[in-house]
N, C-alpha and C positions, 0 to 999 in steps of 0.2 A: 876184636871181631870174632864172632861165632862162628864155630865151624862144625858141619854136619855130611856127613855121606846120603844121598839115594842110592839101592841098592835096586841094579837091572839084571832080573834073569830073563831067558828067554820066554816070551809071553806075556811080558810087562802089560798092563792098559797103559797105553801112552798119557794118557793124559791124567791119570793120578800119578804119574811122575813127573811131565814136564809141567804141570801148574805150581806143586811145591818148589821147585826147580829155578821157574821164573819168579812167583812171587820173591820166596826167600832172596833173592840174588835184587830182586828190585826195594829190598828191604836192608844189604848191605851184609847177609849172611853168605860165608865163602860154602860154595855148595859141590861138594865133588861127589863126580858119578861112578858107582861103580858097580864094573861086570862078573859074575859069580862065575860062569864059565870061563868068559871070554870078556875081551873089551869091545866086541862091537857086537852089541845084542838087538835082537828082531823084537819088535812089542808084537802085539795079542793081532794088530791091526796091518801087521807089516813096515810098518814103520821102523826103520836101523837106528840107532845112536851109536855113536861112538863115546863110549866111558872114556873118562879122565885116566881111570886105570882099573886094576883088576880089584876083588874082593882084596888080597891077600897084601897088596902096596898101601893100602889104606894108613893114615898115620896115625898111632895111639891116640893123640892130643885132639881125638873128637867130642864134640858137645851133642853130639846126638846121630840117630840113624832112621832113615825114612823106609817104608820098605811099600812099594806101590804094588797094584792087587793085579786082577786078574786070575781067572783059575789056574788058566798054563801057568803064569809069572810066580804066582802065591806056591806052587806045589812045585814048583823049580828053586824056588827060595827055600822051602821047609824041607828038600832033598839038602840041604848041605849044613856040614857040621859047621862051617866058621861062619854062616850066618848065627847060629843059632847061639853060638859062643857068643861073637859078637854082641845079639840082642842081649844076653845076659849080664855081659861085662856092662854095655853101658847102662842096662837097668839098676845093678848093683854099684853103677859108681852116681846113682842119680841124676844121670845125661837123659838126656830127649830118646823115648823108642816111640814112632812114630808107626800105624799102619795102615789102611785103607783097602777094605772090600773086601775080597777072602784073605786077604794075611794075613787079619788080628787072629781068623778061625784056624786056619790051616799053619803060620808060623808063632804067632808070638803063644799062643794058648799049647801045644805042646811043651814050649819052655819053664812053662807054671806060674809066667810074670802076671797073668790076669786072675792068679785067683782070690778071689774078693775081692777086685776091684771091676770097678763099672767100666764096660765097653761097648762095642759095637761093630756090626758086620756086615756085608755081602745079605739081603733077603735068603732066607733059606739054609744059612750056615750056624744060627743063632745056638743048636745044641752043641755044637764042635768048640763054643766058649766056656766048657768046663770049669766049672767052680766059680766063673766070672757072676756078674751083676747084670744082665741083658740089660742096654736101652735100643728102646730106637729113633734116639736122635741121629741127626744128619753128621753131627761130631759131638764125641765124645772124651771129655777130659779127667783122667783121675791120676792126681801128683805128675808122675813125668811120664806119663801113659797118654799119647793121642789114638784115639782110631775116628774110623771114619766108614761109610757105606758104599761109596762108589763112585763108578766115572761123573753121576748127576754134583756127589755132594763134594769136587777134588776141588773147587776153587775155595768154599769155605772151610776147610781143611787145610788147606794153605796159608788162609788168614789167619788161622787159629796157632797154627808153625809159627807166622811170624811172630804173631803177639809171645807165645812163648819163648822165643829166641832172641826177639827183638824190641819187644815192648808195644803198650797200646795206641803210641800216636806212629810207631814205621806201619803196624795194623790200619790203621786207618787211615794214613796217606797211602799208602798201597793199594788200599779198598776203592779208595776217590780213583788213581791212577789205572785202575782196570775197570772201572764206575763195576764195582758191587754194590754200590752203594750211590 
């Protein structure tokens, strides 16, 4: 079984976190939450979750790292060094970095894992993808690079998690089972 981290700062958009979250888990991928500051983090909307655990209890032996957007969530995620470690470690071991809305602009594009390769972001943040490739699809895939645009595109962003985590038919019985399809 695959196993990936969501990573919750305070500011999170709830719902580019809890779509990956649900998908994935209705796809059979172990999906643990975790809180940068704290374990129990406020999204963008007021919405609480309680993390599974902190950034820092996380287990090496992850397959991948989600990091959902929002401007508070995205600039509370790019404030901290073990996110940033993190993203690098598992780009560099060719695990899943996954981002959505302003995180690809404001976390993972500081790191230098986007450049030359194709991405996407948040309307408006598209110069802050230095050296990358702009598209603007709704999701954007290159090698172990997801991003994605926002709270509109978090469920097919999701699908697209799964298919890479877990293959094209948990994708598409997934898509039946939330009728995206």
């Amino acid at each position: 079984m695959k196993k990936v981290a969501v990573l919750l700062a305070e500011g999170f958009e709830e719902v580019e976190a809890v779509s990956p979250i649900d998908f994935l888990r209705r796809a059979g991928v172990e999906v643990l939450t975790a809180g940068i500051a704290s374990s129990r983090v406020k999204g963008s909307h007021s919405i609480t979750i309680d993390a599974d655990m902190r950034i820092e209890e996380l287990p090496a032996d992850l397959d991948g790292v989600i990091l959902p957007g929002g401007t508070i969530g995205a600039n509370n995620l790019a404030k901290s060094r073990t996110v940033a470690e993190l993203v690098k470690r598992m780009y560099g071991e060719g695990q899943l970095v996954a981002a959505i809305c302003a995180s690809p602009a404001k976390v993972l594009a500081p790191t230098g894992i986007l450049h030359g390769k194709r991405a996407t972001c948040y309307p408006g943040l598209e110069s802050e993808l230095v050296g990358s490739d702009f598209r603007s699809d709704r999701v954007v895939r290159d090698g172990n690079i997801i991003t994605s645009r926002g709270a509109g595109t978090a469920g097919v962003f999701a699908i697209e998690l799964v298919r890479y985590l877990a293959g094209e038919e948990a994708a598409s019985r997934v898509q039946v089972a939330v009728l995206q399809r």
